[in-house]
VOVOTI-66934 format. One record per residue: x negated, y, z negated of N, C-alpha, C in turn. Coordinates in steps of 0.02 Angstrom, whole numbers, plus 50000, padded with zeros to 5 digits. Example, Ala and Ser with C-alpha at 12.3 -4.5 7.8 and 13.67 -1.06 7.14 Angstrom:
493404971649610493854977549610493404983549610493584988849646493164994749643493555000249606
//
This chain:
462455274444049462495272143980463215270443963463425266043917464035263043911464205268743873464815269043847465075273943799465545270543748465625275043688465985270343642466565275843626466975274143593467575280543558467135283643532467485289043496467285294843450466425294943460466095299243544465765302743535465625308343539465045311243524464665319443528464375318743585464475322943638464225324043696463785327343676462905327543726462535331843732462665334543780462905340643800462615342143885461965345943900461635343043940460815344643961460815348243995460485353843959460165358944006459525361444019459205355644007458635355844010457935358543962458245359743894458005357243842457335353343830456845355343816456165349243800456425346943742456865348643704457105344443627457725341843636457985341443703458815340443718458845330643674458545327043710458515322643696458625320343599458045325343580457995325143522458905325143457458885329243512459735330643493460185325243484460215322043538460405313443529460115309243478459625309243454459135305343435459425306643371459355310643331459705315143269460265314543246460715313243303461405309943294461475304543285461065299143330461145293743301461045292243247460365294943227460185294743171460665293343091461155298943105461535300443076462155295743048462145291443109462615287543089463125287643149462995291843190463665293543244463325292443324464015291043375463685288643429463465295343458463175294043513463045303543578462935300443617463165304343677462945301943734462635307343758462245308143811461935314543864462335314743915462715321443935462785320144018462415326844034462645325444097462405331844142462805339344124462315344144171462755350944126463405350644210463585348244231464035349044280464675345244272464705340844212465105337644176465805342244159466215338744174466895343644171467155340644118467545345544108468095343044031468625337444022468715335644073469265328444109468685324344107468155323344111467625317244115467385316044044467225319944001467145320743937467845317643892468445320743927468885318543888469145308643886469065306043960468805300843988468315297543948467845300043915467205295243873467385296143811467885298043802468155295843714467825302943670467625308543697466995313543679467505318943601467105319343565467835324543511467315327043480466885329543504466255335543495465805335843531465615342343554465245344343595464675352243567463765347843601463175349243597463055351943664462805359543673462605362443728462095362743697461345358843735460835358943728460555366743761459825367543735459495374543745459005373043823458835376743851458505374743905458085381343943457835380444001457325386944026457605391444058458235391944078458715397844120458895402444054458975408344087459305415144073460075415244080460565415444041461045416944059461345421544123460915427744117460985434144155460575433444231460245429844245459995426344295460545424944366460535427844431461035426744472461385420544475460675413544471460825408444519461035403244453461085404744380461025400644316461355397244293461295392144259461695385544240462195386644214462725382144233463505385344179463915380544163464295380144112464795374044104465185375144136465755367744136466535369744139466725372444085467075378844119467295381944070468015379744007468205376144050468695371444032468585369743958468105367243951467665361943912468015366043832467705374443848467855379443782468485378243754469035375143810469655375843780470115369543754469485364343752469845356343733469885355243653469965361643621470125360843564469475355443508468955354343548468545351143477468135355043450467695352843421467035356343395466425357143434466255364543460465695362843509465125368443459464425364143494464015369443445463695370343520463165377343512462675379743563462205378643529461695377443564460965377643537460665380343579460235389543560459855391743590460225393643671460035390343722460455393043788461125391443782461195387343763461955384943727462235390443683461955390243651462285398743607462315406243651462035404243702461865412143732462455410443807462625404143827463115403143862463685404543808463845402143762464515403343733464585410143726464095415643697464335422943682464405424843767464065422243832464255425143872464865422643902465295416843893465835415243906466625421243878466295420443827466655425943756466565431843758466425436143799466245441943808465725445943787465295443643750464615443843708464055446043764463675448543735462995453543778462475447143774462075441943818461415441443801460695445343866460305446543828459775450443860459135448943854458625453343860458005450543853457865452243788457595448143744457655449643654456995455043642456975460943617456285466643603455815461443582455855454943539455365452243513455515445443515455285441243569455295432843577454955429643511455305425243499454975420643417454775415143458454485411243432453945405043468453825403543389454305398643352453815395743289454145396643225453955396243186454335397443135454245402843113455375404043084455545409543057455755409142995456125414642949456445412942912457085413842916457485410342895458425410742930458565413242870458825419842886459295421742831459985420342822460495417542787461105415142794461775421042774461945423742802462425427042792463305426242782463175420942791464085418842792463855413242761463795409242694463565402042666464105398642673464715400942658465245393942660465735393342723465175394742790465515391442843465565384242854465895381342880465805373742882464995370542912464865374742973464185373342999463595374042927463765376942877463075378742846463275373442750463955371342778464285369742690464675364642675465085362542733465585355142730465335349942695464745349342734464575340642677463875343842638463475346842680462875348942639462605354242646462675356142586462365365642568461905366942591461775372342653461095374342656460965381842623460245379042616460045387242554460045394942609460185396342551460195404542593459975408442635459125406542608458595406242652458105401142650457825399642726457615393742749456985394242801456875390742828456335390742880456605386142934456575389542988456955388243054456445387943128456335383843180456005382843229456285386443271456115391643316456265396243364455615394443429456215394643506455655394443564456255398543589456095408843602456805409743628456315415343665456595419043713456205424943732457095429943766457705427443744458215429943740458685430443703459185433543693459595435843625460255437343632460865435043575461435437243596461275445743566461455450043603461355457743581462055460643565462595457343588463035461243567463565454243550463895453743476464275448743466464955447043514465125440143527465775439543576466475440443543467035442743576467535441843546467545437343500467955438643440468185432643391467595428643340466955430643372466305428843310466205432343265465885429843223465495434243176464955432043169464505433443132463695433543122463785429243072463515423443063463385420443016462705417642993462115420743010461285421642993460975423843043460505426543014459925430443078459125429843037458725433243081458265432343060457855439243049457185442143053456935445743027456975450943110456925446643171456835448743244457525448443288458015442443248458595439743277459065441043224459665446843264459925448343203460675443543219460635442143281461205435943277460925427743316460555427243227460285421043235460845415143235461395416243236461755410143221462565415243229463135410143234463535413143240464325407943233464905412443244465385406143238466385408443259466685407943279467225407343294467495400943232467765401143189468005398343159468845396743143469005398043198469825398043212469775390243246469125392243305469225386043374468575381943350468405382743278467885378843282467245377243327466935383643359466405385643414465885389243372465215385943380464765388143323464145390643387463735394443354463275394643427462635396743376462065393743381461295394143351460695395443372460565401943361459765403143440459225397043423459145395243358458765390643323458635383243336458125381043333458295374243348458275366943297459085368243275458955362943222458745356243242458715352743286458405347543299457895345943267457535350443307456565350243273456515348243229455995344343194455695344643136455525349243081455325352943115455055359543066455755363943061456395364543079456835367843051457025364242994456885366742945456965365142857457585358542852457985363442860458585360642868459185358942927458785357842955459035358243034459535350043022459185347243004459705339443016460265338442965460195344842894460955345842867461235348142910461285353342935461685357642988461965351243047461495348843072461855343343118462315338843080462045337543015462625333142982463355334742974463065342042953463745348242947464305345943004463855347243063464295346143117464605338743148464455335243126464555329043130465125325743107465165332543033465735330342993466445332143014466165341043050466495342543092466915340643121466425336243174466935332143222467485326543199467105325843128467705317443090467085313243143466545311543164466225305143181466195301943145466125294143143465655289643087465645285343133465085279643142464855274943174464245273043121464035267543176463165266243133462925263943213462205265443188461765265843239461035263843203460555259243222459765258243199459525255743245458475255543238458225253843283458305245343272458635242943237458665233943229459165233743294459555236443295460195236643359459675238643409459385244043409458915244143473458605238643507458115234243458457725230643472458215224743517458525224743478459065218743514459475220443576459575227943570459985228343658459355229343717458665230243698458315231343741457935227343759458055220043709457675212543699458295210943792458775213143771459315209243823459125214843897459075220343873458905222643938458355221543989457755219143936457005217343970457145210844013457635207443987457655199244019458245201344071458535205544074458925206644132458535210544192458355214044192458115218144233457395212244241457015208644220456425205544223456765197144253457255197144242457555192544291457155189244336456735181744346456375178244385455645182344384455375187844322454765191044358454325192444292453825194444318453345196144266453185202644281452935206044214452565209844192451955213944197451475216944249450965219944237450965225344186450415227044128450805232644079450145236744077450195241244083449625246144106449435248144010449105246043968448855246743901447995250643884448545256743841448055262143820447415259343758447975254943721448125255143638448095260343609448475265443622448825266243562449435265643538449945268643504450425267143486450975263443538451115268043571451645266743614451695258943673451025260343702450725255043739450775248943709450555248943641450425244643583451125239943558451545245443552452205243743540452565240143594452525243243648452775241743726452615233843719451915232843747451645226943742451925220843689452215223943620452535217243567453275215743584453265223543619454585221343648454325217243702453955216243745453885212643810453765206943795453395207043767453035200043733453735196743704454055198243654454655196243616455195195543663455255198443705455935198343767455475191343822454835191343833454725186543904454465183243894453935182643808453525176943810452865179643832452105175743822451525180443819451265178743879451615172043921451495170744005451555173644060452115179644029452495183844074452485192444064451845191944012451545197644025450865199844011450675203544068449985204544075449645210044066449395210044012449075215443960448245219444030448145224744031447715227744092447465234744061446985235443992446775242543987446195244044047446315249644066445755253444119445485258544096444785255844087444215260544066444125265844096444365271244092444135275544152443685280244157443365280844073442695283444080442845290844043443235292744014443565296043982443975293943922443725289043900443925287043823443465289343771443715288643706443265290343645442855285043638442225287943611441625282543598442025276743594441725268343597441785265343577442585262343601442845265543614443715265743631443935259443654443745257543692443795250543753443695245543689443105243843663442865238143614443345236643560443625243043553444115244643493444795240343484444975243543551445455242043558445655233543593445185233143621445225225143623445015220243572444805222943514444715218843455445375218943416445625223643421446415226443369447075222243406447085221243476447595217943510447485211043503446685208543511446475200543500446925199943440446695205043389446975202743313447655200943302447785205643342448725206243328448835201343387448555194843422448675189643442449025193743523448735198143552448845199643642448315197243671448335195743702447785193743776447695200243821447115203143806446885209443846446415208643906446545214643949445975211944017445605220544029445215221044019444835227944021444605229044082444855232544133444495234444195444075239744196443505239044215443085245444208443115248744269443175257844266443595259844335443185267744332442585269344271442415273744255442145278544361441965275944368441535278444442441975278744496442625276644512443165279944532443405285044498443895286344460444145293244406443675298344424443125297144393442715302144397442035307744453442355299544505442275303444564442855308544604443445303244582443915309744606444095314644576443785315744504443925321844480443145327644487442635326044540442295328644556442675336244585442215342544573442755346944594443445351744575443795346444530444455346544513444575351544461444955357244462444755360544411445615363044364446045363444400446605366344383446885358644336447285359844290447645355344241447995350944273448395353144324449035348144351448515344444404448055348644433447695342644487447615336544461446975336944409446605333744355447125326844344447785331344302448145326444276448505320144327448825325044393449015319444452448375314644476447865315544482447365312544512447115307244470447205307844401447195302344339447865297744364448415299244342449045295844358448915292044416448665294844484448635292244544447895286544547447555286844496447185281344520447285275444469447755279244404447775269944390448205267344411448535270544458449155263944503448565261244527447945264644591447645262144627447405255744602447185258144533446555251144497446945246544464447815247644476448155242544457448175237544517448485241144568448215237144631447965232944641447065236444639446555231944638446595227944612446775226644546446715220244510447325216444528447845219244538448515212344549448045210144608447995213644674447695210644755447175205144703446645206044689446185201944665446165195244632446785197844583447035190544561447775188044591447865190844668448245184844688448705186644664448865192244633449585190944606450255193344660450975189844658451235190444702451705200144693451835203744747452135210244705452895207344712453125202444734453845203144735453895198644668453385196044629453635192644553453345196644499453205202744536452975208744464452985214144477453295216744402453345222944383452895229844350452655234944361452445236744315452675240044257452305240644197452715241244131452235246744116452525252744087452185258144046452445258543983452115261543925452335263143858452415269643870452925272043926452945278743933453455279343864453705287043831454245288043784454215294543800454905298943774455155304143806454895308643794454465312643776454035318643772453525318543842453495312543846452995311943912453585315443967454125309943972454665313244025455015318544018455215323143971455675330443983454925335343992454255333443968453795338543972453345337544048453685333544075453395332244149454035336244203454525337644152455125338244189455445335644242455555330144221455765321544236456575319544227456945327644204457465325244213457905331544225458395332544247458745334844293458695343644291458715346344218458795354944221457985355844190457615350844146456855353244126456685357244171456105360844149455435364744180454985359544178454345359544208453855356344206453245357044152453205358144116452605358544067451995357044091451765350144092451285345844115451605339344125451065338344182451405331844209450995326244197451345321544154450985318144109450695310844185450235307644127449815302944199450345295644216450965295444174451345292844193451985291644221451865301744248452435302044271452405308344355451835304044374451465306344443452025303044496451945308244551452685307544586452785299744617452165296444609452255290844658452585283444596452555288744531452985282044475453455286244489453735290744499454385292044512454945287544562454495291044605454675284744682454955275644646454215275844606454505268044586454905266044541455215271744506455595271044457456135270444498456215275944547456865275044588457195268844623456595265144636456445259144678456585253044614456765252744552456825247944503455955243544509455455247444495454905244144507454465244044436454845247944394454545251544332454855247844267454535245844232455125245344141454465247244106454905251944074454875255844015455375253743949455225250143894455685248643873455645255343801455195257743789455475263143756455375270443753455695270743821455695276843842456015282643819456595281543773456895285543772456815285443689456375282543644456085286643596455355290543585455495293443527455095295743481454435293743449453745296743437453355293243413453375289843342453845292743292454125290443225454505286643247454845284043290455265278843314454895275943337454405276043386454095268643410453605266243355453455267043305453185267343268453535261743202454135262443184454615260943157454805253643183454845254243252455125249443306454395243743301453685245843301453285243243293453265238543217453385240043176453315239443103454045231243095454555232743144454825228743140454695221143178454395223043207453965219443267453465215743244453085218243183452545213943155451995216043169451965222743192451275226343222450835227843141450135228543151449745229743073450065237643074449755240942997449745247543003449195249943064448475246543045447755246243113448135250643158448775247343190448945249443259449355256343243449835254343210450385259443212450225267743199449655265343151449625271443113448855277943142448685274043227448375277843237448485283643262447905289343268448205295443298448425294843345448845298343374449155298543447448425300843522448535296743538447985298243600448075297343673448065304743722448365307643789448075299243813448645297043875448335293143928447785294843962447725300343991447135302644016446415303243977446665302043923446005301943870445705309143870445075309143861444555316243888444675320943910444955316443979445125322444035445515327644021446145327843956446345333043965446185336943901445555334743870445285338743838444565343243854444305339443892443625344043936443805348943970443675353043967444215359644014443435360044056443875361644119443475364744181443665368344207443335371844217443295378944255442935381944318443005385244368442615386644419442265394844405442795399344384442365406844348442745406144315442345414544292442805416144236443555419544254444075418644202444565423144240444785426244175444755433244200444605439144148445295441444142445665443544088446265445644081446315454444113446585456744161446515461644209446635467144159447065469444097447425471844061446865472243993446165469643988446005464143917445865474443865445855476243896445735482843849446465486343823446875485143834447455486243810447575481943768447515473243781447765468243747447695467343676446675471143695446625470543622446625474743561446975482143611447015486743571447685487543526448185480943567448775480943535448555473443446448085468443486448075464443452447535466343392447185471743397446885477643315447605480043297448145484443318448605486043288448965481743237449135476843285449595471243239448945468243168448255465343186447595466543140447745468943069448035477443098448135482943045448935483543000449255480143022449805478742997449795473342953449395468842961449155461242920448625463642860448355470942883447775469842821446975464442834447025462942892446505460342918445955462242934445125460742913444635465442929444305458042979443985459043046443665455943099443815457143159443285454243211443305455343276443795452443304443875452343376444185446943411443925447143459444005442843500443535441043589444225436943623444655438243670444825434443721444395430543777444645426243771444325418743804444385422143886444225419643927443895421043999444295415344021444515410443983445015403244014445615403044004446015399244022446915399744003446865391443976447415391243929447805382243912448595384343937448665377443959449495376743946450005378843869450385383143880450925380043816451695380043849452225383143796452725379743802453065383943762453385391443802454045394643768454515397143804455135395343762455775394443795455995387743831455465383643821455685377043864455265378643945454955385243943454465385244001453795383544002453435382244049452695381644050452365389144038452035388343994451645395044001450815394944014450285398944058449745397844061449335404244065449115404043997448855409843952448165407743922447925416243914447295416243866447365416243813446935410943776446835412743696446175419343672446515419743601446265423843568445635421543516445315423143522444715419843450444625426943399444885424943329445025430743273444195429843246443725433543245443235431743193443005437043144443435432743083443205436742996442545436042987442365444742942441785443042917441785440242857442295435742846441995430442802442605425642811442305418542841442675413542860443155411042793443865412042824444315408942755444235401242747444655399542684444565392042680445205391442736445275385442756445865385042792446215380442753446515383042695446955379342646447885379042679448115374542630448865378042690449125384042660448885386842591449105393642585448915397242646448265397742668447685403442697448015401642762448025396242806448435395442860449155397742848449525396242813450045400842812449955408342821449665411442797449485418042799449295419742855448845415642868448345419642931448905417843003449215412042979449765409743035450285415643067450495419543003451055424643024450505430143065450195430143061449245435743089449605432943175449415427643179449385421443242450095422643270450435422443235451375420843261451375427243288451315433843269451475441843285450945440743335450575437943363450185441143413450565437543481450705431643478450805425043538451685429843536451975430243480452595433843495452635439543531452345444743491452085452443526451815452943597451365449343617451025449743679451145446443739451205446643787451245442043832450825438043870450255440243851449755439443895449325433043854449425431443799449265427943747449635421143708449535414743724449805409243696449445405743640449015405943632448405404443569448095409843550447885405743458447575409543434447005404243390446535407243400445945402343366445425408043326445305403543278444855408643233444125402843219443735409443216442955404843221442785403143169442405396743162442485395643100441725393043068441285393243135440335391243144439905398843091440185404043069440045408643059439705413343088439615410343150439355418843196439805423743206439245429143207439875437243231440045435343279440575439043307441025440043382440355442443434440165439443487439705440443524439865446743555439425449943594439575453743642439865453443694439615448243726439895443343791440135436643787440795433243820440565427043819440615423943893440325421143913440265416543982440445414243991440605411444058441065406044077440555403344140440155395844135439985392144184440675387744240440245385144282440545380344320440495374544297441165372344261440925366944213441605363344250441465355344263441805350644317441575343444261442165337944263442365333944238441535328144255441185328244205440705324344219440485319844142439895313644181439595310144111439365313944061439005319444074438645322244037439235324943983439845331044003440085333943960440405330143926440765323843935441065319743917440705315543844440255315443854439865312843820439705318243751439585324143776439385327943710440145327843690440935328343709441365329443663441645322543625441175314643663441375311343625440965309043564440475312443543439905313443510440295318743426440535324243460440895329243434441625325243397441895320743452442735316943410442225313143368441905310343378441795304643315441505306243262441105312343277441315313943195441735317543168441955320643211442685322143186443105315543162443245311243172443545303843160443165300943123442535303143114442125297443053442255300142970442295307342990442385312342915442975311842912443635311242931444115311742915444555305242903444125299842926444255291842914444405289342848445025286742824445245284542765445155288842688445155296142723445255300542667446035302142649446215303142595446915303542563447155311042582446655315342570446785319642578446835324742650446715321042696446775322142778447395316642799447645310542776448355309942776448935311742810449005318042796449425321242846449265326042880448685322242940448305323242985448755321043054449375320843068449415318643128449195315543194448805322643201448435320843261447895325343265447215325843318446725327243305446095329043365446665333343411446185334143465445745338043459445155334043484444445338343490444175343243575444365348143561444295350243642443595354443661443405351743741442695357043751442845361743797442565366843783442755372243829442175376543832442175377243909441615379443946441615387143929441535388943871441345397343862440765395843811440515400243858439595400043837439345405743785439055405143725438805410443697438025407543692437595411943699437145409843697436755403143740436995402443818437115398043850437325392143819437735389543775437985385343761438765382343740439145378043762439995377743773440235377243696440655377243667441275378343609441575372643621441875370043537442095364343514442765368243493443315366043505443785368943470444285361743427444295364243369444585357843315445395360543317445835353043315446575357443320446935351743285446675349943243447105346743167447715350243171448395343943192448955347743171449355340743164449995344243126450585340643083451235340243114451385334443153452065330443169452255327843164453105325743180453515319743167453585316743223453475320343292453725316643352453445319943404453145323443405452545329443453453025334343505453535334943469454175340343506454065347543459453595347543395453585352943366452805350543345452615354543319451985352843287451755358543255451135359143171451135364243140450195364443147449885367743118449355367643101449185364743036448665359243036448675354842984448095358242943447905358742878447345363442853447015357042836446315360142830445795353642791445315354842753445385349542697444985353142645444035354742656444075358742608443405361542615443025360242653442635353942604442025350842616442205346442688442845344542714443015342042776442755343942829442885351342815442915356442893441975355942869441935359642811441075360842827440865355342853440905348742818440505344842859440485342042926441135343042953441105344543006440685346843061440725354343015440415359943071439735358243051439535358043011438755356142998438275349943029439045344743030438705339343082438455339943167439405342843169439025345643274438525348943268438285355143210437765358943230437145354843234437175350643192436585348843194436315341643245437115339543267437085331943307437285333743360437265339143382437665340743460437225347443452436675348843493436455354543517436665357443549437255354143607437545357243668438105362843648438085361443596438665366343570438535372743525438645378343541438545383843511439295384143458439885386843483440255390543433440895385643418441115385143375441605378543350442435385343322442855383743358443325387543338443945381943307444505384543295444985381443240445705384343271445915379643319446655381743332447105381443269447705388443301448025390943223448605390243259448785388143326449325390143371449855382443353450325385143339450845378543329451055377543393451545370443392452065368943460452845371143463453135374243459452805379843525452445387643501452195391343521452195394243581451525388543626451035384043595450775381043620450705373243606450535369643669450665362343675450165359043624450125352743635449855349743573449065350843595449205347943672448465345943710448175354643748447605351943770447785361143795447665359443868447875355843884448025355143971448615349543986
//
């Protein structure tokens, strides 16, 4: 990346929000660049750099083999902040204790502010006293470093934040980036001011340096563009189009038999409209033969990735097309890549279907453009709008490449938590501390989530009251902190779902051999659409984000569970639980019961991002 004077270095350490960090800055008005965490203080000083961002990431300080700056870096006299491992490297540079924290936060806290008129919390813009702050930490500074002081903590973190104010060295377990930290992007402003930056930065400048980059790198060639419709794809498809002309790129959705009802028809009526030329390959009886069998998340997901190169293939061979005058094009954007751990210090989360090792290979190989890869879904979104895209497009929910697949969960048995009589004798305690009267049942299955910037693969919990609350956002708030103390407290536990069909807590629940087929596929796309038909152009579902409908093979009464997971984002790097009104959810539940027999018990994820992912595989 080129560099300009007066920037804010990120250094990456592998961070799933590192990026975000950049993104925020620009935002702001000021340049950033990313480097690597091996970046020395003579190379930094070389890129014009006069503040410095230690991004948060999945290593332990205290760890033998663990990531470290130049130390150098501490002593170049600018403004450096830590974020999260960044804060827990600076107190251990400084002589400061970090350890394993008695109580990991995953989610939101409340930041208490103890020092208000430090520059980090007061220079340009006041933050309130107390606030609400995004935490993914499962470590802690425990003992303060030379020359800091405490400048906020939290209810679990009593040195939530901190500061050297001689050398201008701030360090934050928190992650103001996020969305959901209240005030997280004053605090970056704070620091910004810090440094003395000012620049300007927008996505109109984007569009235009990446209009020049598509025609450079596309130099004598065309385009194959692998199209979902939805957003990103959507968007992808109008910069290509605008950079090469509509000759020189070739629009290719692949049916793969794992879309939502109707999905394919949809979406080639919405791109006709918005004037693309679409080509629909139908590919359903491959996919789903190779996911015969397939039962673990990452298989599933590589084996998706790996066959729509194949059925891209097929169709260039078919039509003749030459490979040395084409490229392929994804609407990949960066949540797909740091949560695939796609770049240098990440963990792997899940490995998204466009970032299967053999697009790696071709990325390496210059075989790939991505032209907006390195934003945000509120940014491609934005970027779309300038573009001339309808709302139709922009404003739909966000929907996995893999479609279905990584919402049908399959399973081969059950797998029983070895510990489950302890688990839940701790998760009645915490129950009794909330004032909570109901059962609970741990699930027999695990989902993916995501704390500390690690993969985690855990059982959920199903809470069932004898008397189903409304799920208002008061009552989700409430029942949320219920949810937060358990995924915090326990280890064994990353979700929490509460039932919401009104049956008691069964005695048993089952787990079949349930494998990626027509049949199941079919009852959960039966289940999304009305979920999507009731919640279609209501005002008051709005700030509905997104809206995965997931099936999962636990049987009560020989029959599988619907789980609804309405939740609220800006960019799918945080995400909350979205509540819905009343008559929403009932009719809902009243419709599967009565339009989907296959389904016995309908539960209600309460689990935010993080301690869990958006999707549950």
């Amino acid at each position: 990346m080129n560099t300009l004077p007066q920037s804010i270095a990120i250094i990456d350490f592998g961070s799933q929000s590192m990026h975000l960090l950049a993104n925020k800055i620009r935002n702001l008005g000021a340049h950033s660049i990313i480097v690597n965490s091996d970046i020395t203080a003579s190379e930094l000083r070389e890129k014009g750099v006069v503040g410095v961002i230690i991004s948060g990431g999945p290593d332990s300080v205290y760890w033998e083999n663990s990531l470290s700056v130049d130390t150098q870096i501490f002593e170049m006299g600018i403004p450096i902040l830590g974020v999260c491992y960044g804060h827990n490297l600076i107190a251990d540079y400084f002589g400061g204790t970090v350890e394993p924290a008695k109580v990991g936060e995953y989610g939101k806290v409340t930041l208490n502010i103890t020092v208000p008129n430090t520059k980090l919390f007061s220079i340009k813009k006041t933050i309130p006293k107390h606030s609400i702050a995004w935490m993914t930490h499962g470590d802690e500074v425990s003992k303060l470093p030379n020359g800091f002081e405490v400048i906020a903590s939290t209810k679990d973190c009593k040195i939530a934040a901190m500061q050297n104010a001689e050398k201008n060295i701030y360090g934050v377990q928190f992650h103001p980036e996020l969305s959901h930290s209240e005030f997280g992007v004053d605090m970056l402003e704070n620091f910004v001011e810090i440094c003395g930056v000012s620049g300007e930065w927008s996505l109109h400048d984007f569009i235009d340096e990446e209009v020049k980059k598509i025609q450079k790198q596309c130099e004598g060639k065309k385009v194959f563009l692998l199209v979902s419709g939805g957003v990103d794809s959507s968007v992808c498809f109008a910069l290509l189009t605008k950079a090469l002309g509509k000759e020189r790129v070739f629009g290719c959705l692949v049916d793969h038999g794992m879309m939502r009802l109707h999905e394919a028809e949809e979406v080639k009526k919405m791109l006709s409209d918005a004037g693309f030329d679409l080509h629909v390959e139908e590919a359903s009886e491959k996919f789903l033969g190779n996911l015969k069998g397939v039962y673990d998340p990452e298989k599933k997901r590589n084996s998706i990735g790996n066959d729509f190169l194949a059925v891209q293939s097929e169709v260039a061979e078919r039509m003749n097309l030459n490979p040395d005058e084409w490229v392929l094009g994804q609407g990949t954007i960066y949540p797909d890549t740091i949560e695939s751990g796609a770049t240098k210090n990440s963990d792997k989360i899940k490995t998204h279907h466009n970032r299967v090792e053999r697009i790696q290979v071709m990325i390496e190989k210059g075989l790939i453009i991505e032209p907006i890869v390195d934003l945000y879904k509120d940014e491609v979104r934005v970027v779309g709008k300038l573009l001339g895209l309808s709302d139709e497009l922009l404003l739909r929910h966000p929907f996995p490449g893999p479609g279905l697949g990584v919402r049908v969960l399959c399973t081969q048995k059950a797998d029983i938590l070895e510990n489950i009589h302890e688990v839940e004798k701790a998760i009645y305690t915490i129950q009794e501390q909330f004032d909570y009267n109901g059962d609970i049942k741990i699930l027999p299955i695990k989902s993916v989530g995501v704390e500390g910037d690690k993969r985690s693969y855990k059982h959920p919990v199903v809470l069932y009251f004898h008397a189903v609350p409304e799920l208002t956002a008061e009552s989700i708030e409430k029942i949320g902190e219920f949810a937060n103390s358990i995924v915090n407290s326990i280890s064994e536990i990353n979700r929490v779902l509460i039932s919401v069909s009104g049956e008691p807590c069964p005695d048993e629940v089952e787990v079949k051999d349930a494998q990626m087929t027509r049949e199941r596929i079919a009852i959960l796309q039966r289940c999304d659409a009305i979920v999507r038909e009731v919640i279609f152009g209501r005002d008051d579902c709005a700030h509905i984000w997104q809206f995965p409908v997931v099936l999962a093979p636990v049987l009560v009464h020989g029959k599988e569970a619907i789980i609804l997971r309405p939740i609220e984002s800006e960019n799918a790097m945080t995400a909350v639980v979205a509540p819905l009104p009343k008559d929403v959810l009932n009719t809902i539940i009243e419709r599967i019961q009565r339009e989907v027999p296959e389904i016995s018990s309908i539960f209600y994820d309460l689990t935010g991002k993080p301690p869990g992912t958006i999707e549950w595989e």
